[in-house]
Residue frames relative to the residue before (quaternion, step in Angstrom):
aa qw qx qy qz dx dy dz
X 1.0000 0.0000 0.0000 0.0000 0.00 0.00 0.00
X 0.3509 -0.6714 0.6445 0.1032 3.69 -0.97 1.01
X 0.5978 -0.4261 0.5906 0.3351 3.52 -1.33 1.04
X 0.8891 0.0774 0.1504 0.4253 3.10 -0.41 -1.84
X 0.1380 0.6899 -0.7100 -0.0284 3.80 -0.93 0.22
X 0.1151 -0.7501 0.6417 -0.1106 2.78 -1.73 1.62
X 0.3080 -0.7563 0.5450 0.1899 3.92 -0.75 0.49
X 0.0024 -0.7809 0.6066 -0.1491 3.92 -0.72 0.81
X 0.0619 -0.6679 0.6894 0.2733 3.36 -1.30 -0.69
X 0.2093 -0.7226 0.6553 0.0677 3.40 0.01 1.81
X 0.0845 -0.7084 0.6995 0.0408 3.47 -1.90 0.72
X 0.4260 -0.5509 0.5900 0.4085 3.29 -1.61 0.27
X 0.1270 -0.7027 0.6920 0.1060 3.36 -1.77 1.05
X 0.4291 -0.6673 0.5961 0.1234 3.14 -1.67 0.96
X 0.2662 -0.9255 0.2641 -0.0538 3.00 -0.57 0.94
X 0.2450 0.8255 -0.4966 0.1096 4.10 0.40 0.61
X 0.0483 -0.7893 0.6119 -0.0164 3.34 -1.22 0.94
X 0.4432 0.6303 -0.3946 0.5006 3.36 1.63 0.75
X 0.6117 0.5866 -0.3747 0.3759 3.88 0.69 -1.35
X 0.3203 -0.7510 0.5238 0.2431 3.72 -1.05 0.87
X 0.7797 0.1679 -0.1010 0.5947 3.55 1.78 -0.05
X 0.6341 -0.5587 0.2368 0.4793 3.40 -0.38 0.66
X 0.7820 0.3873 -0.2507 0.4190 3.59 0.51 -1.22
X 0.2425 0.8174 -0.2994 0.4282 3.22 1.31 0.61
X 0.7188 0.5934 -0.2072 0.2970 3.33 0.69 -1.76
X 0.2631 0.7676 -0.5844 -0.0002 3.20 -1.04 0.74
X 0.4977 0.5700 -0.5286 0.3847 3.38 1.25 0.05
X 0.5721 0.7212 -0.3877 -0.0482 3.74 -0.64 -0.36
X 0.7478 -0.5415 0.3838 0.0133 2.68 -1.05 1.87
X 0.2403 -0.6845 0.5838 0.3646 4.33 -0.46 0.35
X 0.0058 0.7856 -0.6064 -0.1228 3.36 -1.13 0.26
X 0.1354 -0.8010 0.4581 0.3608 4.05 -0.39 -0.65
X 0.4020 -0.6811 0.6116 0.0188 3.32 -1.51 1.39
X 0.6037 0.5155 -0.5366 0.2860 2.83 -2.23 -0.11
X 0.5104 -0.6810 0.4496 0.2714 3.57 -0.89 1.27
X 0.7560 0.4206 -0.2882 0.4105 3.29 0.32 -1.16
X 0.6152 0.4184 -0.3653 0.5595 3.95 1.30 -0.20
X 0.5179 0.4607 -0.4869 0.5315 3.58 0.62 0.29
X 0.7640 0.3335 -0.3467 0.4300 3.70 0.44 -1.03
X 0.4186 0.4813 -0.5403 0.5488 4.05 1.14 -0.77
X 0.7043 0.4112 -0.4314 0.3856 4.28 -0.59 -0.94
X 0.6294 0.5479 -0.2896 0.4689 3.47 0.34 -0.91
X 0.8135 0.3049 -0.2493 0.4279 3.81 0.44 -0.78
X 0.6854 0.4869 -0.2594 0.4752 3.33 1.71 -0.22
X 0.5465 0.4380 -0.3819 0.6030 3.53 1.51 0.78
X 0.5751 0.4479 -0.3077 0.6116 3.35 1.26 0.74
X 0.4842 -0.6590 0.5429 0.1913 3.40 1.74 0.41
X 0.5501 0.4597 -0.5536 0.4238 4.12 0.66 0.90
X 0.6016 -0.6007 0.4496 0.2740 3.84 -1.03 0.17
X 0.2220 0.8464 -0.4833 -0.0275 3.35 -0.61 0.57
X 0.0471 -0.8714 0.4314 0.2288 3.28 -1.16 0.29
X 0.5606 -0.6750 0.4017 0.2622 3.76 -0.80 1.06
X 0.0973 0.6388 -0.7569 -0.0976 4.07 -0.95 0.11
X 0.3420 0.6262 -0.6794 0.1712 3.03 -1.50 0.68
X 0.3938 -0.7253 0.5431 0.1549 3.61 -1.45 -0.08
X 0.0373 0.7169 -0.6927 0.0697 3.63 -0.30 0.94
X 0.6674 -0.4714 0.5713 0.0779 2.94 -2.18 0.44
X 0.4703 -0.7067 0.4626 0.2558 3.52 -1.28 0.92
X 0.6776 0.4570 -0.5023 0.2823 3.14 -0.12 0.98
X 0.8619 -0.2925 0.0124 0.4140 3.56 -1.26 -0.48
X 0.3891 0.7345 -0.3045 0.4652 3.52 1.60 -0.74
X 0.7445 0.4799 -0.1810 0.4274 3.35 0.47 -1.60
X 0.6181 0.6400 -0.2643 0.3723 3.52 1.12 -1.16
X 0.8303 0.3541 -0.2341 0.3612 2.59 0.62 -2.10
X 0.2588 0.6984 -0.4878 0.4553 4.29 1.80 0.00
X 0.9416 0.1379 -0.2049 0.2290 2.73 -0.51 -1.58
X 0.5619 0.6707 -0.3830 0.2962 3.47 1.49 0.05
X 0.4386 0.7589 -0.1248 0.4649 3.08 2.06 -1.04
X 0.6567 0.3530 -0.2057 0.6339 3.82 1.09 -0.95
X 0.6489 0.4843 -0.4419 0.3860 3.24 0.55 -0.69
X 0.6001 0.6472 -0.2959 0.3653 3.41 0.90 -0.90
X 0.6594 0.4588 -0.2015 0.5604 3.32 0.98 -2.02
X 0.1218 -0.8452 0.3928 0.3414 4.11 1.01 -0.31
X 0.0475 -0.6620 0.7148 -0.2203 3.14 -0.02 2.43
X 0.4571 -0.6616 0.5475 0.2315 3.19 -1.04 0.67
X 0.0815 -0.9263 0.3595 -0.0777 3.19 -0.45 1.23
X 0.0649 0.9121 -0.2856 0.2869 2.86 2.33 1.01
X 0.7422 0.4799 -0.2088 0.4185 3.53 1.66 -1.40
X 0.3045 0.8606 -0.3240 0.2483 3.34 1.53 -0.44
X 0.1703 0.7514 -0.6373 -0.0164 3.51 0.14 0.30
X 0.7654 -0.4410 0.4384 0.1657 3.63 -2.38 0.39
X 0.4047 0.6467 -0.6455 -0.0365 3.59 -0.86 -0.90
X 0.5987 -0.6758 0.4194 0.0942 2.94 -1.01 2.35
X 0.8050 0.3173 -0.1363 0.4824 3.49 0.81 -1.49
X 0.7924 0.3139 -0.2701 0.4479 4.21 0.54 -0.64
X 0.4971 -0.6217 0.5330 0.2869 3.73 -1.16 1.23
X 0.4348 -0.6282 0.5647 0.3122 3.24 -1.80 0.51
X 0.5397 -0.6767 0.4057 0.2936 3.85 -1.15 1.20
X 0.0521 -0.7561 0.6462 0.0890 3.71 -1.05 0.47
X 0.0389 -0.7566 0.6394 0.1313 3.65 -1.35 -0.02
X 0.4125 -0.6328 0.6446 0.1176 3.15 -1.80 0.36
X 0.1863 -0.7872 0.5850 -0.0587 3.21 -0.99 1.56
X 0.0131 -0.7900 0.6089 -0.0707 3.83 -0.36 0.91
X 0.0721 -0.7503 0.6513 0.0882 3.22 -0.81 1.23
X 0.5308 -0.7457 0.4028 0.0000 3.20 -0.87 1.39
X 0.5430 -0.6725 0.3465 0.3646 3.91 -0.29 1.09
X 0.5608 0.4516 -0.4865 0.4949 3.75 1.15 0.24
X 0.5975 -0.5405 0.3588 0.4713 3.95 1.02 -0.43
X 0.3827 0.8083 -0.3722 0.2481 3.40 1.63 -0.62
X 0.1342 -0.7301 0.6388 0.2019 3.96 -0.40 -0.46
X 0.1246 -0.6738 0.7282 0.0115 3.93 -0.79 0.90
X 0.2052 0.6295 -0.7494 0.0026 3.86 -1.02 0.50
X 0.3089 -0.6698 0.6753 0.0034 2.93 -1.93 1.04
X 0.0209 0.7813 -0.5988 -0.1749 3.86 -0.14 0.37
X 0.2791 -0.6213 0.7273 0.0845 3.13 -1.24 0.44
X 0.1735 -0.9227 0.2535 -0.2329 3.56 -0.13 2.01
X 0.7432 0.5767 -0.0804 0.3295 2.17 0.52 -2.76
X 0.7548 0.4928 -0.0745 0.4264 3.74 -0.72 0.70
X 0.7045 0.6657 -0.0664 0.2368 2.57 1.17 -1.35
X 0.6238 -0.4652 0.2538 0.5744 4.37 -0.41 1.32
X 0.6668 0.4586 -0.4097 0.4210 3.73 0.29 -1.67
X 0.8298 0.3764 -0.2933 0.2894 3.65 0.09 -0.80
X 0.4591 0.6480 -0.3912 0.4650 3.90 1.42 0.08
X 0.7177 0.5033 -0.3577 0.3220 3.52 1.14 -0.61
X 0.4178 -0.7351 0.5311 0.0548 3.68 -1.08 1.45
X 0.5971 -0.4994 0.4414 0.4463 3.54 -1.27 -0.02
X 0.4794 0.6241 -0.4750 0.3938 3.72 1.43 -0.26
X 0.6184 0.6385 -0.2776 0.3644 3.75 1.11 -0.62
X 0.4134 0.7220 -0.4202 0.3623 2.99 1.37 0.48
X 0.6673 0.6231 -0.1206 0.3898 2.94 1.30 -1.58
X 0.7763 0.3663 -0.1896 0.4766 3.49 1.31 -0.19
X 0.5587 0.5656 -0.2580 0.5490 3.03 1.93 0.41
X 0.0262 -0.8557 0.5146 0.0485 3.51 -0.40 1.14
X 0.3801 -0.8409 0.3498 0.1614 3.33 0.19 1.84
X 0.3189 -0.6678 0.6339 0.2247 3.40 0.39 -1.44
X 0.6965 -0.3483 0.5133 0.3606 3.19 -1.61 -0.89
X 0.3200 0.7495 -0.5792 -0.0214 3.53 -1.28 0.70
X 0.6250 -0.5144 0.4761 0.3436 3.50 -1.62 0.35
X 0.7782 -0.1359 0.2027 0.5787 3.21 0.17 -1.08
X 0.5309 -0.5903 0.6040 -0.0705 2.98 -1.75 1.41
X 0.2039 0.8877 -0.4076 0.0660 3.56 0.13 1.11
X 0.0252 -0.8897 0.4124 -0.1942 3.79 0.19 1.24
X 0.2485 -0.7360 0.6234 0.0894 3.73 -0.57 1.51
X 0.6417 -0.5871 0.4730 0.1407 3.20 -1.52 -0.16
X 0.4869 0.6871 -0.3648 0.3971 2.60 2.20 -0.29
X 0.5250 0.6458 -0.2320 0.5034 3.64 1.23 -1.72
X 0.7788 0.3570 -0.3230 0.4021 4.04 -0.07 -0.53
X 0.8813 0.2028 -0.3186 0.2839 3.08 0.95 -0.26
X 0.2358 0.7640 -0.5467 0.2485 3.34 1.17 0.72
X 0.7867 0.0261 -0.0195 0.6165 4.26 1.44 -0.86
X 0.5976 -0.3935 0.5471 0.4344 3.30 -1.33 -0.09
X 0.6311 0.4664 -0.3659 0.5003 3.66 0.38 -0.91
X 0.8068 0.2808 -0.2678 0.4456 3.36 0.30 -1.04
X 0.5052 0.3332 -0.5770 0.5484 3.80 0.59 0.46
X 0.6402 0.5843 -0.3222 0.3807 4.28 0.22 -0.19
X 0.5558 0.4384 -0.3860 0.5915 3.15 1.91 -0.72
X 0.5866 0.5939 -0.3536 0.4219 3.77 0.37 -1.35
X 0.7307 0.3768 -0.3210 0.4702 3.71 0.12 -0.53
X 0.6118 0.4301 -0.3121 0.5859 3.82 0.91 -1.13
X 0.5949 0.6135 -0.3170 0.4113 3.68 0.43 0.17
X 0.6702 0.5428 -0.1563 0.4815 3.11 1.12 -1.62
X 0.7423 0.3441 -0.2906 0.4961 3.13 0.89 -1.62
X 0.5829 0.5918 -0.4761 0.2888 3.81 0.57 -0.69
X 0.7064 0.5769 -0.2201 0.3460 3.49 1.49 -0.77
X 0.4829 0.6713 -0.1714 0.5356 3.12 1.94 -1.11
X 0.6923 0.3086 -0.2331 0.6092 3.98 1.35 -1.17
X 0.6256 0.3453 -0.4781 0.5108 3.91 0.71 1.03
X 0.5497 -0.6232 0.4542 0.3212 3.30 0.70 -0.14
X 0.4309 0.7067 -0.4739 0.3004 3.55 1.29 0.23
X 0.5130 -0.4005 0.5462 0.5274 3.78 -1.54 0.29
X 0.1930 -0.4826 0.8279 0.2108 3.07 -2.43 -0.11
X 0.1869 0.6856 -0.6896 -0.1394 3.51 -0.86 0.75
X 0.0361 0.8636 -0.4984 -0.0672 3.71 -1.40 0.38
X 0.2668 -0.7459 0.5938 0.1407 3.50 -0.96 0.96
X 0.4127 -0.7373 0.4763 0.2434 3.33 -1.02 1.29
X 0.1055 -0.8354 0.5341 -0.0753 3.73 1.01 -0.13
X 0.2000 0.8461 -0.4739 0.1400 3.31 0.61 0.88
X 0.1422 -0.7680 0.6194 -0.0793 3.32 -1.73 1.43
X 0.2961 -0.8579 0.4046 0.1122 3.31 0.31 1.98
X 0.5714 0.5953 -0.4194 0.3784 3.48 1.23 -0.47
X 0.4507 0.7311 -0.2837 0.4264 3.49 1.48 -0.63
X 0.7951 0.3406 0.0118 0.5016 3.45 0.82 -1.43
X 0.2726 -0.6696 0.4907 0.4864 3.65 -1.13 0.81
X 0.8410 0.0611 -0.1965 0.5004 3.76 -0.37 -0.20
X 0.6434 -0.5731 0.3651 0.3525 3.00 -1.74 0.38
X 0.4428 0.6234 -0.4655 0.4457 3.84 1.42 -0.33
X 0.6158 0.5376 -0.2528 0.5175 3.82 0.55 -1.29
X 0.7448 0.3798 -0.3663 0.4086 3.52 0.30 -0.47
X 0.5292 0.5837 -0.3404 0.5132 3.64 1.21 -1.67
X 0.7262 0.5605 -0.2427 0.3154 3.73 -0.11 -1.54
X 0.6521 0.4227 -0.2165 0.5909 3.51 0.97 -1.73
X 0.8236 0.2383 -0.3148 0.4071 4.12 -0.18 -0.67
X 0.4239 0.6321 -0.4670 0.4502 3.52 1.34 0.44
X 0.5564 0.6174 -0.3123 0.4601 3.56 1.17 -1.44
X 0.6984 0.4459 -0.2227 0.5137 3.89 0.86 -1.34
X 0.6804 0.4559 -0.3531 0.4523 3.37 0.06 -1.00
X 0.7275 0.5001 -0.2999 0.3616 3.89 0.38 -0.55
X 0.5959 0.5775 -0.0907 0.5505 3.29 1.91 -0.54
X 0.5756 0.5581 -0.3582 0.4783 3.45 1.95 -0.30
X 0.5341 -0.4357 0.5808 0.4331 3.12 -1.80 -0.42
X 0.8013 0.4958 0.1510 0.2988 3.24 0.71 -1.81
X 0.4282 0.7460 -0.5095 0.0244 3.68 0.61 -0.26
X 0.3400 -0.7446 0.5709 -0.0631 3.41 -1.60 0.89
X 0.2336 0.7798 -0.5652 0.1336 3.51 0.89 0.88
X 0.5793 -0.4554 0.5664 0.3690 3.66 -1.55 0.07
X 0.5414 -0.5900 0.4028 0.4433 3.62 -1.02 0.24
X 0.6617 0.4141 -0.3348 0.5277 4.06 0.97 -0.40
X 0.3680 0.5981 -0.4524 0.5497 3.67 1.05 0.09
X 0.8795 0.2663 -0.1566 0.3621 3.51 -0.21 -1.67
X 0.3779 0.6933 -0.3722 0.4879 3.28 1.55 0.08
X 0.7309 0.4165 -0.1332 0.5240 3.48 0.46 -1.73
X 0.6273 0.6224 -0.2279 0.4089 3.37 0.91 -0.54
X 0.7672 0.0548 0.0190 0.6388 3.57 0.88 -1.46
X 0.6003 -0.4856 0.5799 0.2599 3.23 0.13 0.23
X 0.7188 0.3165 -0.2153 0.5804 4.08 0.54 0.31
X 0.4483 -0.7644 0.4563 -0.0807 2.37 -1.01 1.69
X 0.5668 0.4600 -0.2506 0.6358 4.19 1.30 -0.67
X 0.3501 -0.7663 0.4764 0.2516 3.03 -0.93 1.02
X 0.6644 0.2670 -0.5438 0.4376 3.66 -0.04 0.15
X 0.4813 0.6210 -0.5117 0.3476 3.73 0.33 0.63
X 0.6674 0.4312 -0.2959 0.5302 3.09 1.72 -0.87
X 0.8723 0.3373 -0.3071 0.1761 2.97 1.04 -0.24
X 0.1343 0.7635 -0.4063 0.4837 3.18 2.04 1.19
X 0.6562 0.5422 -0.2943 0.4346 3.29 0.59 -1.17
X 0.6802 0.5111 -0.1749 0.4955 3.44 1.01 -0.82
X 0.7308 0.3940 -0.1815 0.5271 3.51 0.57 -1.48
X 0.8142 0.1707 -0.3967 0.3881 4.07 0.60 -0.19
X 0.5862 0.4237 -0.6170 0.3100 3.04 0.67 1.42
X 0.7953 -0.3394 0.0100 0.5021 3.73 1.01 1.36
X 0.3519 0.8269 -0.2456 0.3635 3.51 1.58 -0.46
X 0.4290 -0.8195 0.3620 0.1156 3.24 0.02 1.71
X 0.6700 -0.1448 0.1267 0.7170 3.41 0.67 -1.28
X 0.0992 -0.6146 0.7563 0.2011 3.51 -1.76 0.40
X 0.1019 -0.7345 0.6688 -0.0535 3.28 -1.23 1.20
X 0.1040 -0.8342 0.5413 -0.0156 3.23 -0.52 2.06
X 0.6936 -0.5012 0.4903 0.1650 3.59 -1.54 0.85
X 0.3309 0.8468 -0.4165 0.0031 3.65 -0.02 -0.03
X 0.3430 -0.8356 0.2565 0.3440 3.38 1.97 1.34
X 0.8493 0.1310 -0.2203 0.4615 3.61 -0.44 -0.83
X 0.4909 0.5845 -0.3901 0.5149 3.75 1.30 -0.93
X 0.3985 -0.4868 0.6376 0.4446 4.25 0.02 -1.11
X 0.6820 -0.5064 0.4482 0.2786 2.54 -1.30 -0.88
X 0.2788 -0.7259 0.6129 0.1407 3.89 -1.47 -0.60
X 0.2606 -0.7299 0.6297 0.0529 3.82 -1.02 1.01
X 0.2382 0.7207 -0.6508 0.0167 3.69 -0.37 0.13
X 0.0979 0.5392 -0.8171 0.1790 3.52 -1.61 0.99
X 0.5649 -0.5594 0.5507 0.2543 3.05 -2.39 0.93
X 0.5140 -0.5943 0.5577 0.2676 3.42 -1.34 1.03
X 0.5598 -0.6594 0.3197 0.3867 3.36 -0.96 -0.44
X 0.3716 0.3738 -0.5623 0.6372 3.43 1.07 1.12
X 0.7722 -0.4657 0.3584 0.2415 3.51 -0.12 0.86
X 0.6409 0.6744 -0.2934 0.2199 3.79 1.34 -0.75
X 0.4150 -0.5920 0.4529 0.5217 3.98 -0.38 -0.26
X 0.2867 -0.6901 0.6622 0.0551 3.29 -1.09 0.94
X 0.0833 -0.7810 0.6147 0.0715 3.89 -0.73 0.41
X 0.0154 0.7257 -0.6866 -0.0411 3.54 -1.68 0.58
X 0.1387 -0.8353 0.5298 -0.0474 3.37 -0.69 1.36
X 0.1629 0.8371 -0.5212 0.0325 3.46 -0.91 0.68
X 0.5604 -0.5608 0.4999 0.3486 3.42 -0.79 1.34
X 0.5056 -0.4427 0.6894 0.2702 3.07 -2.51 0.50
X 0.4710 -0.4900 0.6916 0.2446 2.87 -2.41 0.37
X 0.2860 -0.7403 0.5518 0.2563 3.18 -0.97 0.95
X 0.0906 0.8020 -0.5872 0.0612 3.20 -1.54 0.71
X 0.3033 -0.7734 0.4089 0.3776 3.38 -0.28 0.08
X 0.4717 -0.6102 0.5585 0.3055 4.05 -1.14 1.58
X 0.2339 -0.4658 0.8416 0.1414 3.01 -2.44 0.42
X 0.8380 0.1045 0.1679 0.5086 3.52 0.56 -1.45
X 0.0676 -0.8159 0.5380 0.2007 3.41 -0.29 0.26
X 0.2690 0.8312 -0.2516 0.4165 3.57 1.60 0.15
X 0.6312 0.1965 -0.0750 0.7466 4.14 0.97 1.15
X 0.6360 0.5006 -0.5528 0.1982 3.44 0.59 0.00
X 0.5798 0.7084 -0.3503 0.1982 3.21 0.43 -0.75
X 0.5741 0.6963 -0.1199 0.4138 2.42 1.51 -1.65
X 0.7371 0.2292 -0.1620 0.6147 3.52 0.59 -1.20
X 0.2724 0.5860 -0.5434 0.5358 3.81 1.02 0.84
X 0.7413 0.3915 -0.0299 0.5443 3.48 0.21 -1.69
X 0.7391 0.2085 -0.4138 0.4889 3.82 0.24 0.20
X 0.5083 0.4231 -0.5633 0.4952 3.68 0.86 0.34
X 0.6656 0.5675 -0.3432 0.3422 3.70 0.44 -0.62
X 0.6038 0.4702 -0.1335 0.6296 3.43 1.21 -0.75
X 0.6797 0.5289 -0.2648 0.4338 3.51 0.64 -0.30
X 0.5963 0.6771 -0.0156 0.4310 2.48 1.21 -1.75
X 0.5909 0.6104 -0.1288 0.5115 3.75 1.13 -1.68
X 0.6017 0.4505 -0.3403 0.5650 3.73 0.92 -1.74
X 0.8180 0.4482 -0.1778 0.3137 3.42 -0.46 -1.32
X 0.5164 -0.7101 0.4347 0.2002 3.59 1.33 0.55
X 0.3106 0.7512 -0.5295 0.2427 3.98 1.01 0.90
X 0.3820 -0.6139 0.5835 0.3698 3.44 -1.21 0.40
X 0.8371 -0.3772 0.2219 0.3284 3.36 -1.72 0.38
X 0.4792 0.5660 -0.3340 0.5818 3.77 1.85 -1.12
X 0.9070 0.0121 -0.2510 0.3380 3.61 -0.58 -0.83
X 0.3098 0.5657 -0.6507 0.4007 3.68 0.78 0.82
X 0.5206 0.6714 -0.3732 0.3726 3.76 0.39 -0.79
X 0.7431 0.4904 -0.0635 0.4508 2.99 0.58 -2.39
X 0.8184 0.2642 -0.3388 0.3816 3.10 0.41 -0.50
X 0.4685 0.5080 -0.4967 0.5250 3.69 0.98 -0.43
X 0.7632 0.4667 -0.3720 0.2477 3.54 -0.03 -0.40
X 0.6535 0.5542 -0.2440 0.4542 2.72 1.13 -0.83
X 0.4534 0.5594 -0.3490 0.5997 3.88 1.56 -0.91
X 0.6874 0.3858 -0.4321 0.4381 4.20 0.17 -0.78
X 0.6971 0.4303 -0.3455 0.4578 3.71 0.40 -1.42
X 0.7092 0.3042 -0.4534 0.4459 4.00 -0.02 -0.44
X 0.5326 0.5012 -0.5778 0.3625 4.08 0.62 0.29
X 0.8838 0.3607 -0.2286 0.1914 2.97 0.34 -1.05
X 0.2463 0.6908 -0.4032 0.5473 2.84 1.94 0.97
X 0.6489 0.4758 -0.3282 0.4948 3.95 1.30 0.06
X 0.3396 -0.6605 0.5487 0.3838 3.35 -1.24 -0.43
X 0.6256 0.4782 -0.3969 0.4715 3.64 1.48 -0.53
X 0.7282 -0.5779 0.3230 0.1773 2.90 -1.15 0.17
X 0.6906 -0.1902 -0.1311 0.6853 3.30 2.44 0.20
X 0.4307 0.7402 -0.4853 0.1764 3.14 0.64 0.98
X 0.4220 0.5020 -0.4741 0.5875 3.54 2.10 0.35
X 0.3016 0.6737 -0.6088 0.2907 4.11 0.57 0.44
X 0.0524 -0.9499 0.3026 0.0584 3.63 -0.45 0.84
X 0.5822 -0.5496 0.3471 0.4885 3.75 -0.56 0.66
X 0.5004 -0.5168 0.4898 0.4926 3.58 -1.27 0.48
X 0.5812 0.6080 -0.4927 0.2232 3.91 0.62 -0.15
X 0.6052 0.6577 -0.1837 0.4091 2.67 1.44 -1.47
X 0.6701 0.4574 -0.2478 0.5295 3.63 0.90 -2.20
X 0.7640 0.2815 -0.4670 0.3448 4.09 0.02 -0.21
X 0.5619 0.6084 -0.4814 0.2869 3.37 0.97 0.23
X 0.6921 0.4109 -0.3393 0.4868 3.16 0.91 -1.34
X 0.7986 0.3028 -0.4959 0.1568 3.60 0.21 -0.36
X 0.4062 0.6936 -0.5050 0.3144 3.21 1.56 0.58
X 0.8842 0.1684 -0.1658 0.4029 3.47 0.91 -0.93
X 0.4964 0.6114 -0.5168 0.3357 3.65 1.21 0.45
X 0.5091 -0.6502 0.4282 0.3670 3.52 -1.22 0.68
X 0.3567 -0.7192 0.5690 0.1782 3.99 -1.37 0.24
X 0.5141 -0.6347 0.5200 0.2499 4.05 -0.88 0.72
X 0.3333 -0.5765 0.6506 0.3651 3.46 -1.04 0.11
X 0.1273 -0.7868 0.6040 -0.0010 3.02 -1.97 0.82
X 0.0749 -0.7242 0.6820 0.0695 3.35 -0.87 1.13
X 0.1308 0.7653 -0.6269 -0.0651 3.24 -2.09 0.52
């Protein structure tokens, strides 16, 4: 049994942080991508179990994935084949202004052949929590068909659902279709985790506990919003029924990339959950997991041991926050 099990379409990324324009690039370096393999990495340097579904492609791409988790020891049991479609990679160039520009190269792609029929060849098991972006549903119809047959499969163990709507409009034909379809999820979670321009684009509201009403009265346990340099913010009803809020300042630090935070936002949060935290040091620690990414250029290699994550947040300083 895995702590956590999450679904993605991890990719190799190429890498250049030298090119003064994009078409430029020619150093680049292998790295691995893919939100939900940033957040599976992020809970396994915290020493929590995970396991990975997804679909990759026979060939070297696919290998060097599934050898890569196997290493980081993600359980890679859910992994399924597809004989005929390649696994997607991309190339990430941070640019002499500091900017980053990634391009994946996808379309087509093993992760995105997989259907709600893929259940049937997947032998879950037991989990805690059920963790799922928005990124995975919308690469197919099948794969927004898996994501739901998931949810409910998790909902009939009694597991959390936590999800981040992480949204990629190129993904979607219009931007209504996209809002509508990761609305449909989010309402079906325990957990949702949007950024604060996310939950904007999302509801239509603009104050955060407006966004996060919108969420909580449609059954939505806790909505935990992003609010990058500000931290962040936890709202759920109390028991008289009221919104309840928890705020916590950022760690100051200085960004290379801000690319992976979330992610390690979302594996402190998930981590956090196992380990029985109250609403104060769930915060703290997701935050703290964002501010030491973006202290990287990859995309989760500033993901940190628990040795590491109780130092810095013992000695790094924190902003004041108002909301």
């Amino acid at each position: 049994m895995s702590e956590i099990l999450t679904i993605g379409e991890p990719m190799v990324m190429f890498l250049d942080d030298t090119a003064e324009v994009f078409a430029e690039a020619r150093r680049l370096p292998r790295k691995m991508a893919g939100a939900e393999l940033n957040v599976a990495l992020g809970a396994r340097r915290l020493e929590h179990s995970v396991g990975y579904i997804t679909q990759l492609g026979d060939d070297w791409q696919g290998n060097a994935i599934r050898d890569f988790m196997a290493e980081q020891g993600i359980d890679t049991s859910h992994i399924l084949t597809a004989e005929q479609a390649s696994t997607g990679f991309q190339v990430k160039v941070i640019l002499a202004d500091g900017e980053s520009r990634v391009v994946y190269f996808r379309e087509g792609s093993a992760a995105s052949k997989m259907s709600a029929r893929s259940l049937f060849s997947l032998h879950l098991g037991d989990f805690k929590i059920l963790h799922i972006t928005g990124i995975f549903p919308a690469l197919s119809d099948g794969n927004y068909d898996l994501a739901q047959g998931l949810i409910e499969a998790a909902h009939q163990r009694g597991s959390l659902v936590t999800f981040d709507p992480n949204p990629r409009p190129t993904l979607w034909k219009s931007q209504e279709e996209m809002i509508a379809a990761t609305n449909r999820l989010a309402f079906v979670s325990d957990i949702v985790m949007p950024g604060h321009s996310e939950g904007v684009l999302f509801t239509g509201r603009s104050d955060p506990q407006d966004i996060a009403s919108f969420y909580l009265d449609k059954g939505v346990s806790k909505v935990i919003i992003k609010l990058g340099e500000s931290g962040s913010a936890l709202f759920e009803h109390d028991e008289h029924g009221h919104i309840s809020r928890t705020v916590m300042p950022s760690f100051i630090v200085k960004t290379v990339d801000v690319i992976g935070a979330g992610d390690g936002f979302a594996s402190g949060i998930l981590t956090g959950l196992l380990e029985g935290f109250d609403n104060e040091r769930l915060l703290e620690r997701a935050n703290a997991i964002g501010a030491l990414q973006v202290t990287n250029l990859s995309d989760n290699e500033g993901l940190p041991t628990r040795q590491q994550l109780e130092a810095f947040i013992r000695d790094t300083p924190r902003k004041d926050i108002s909301l």
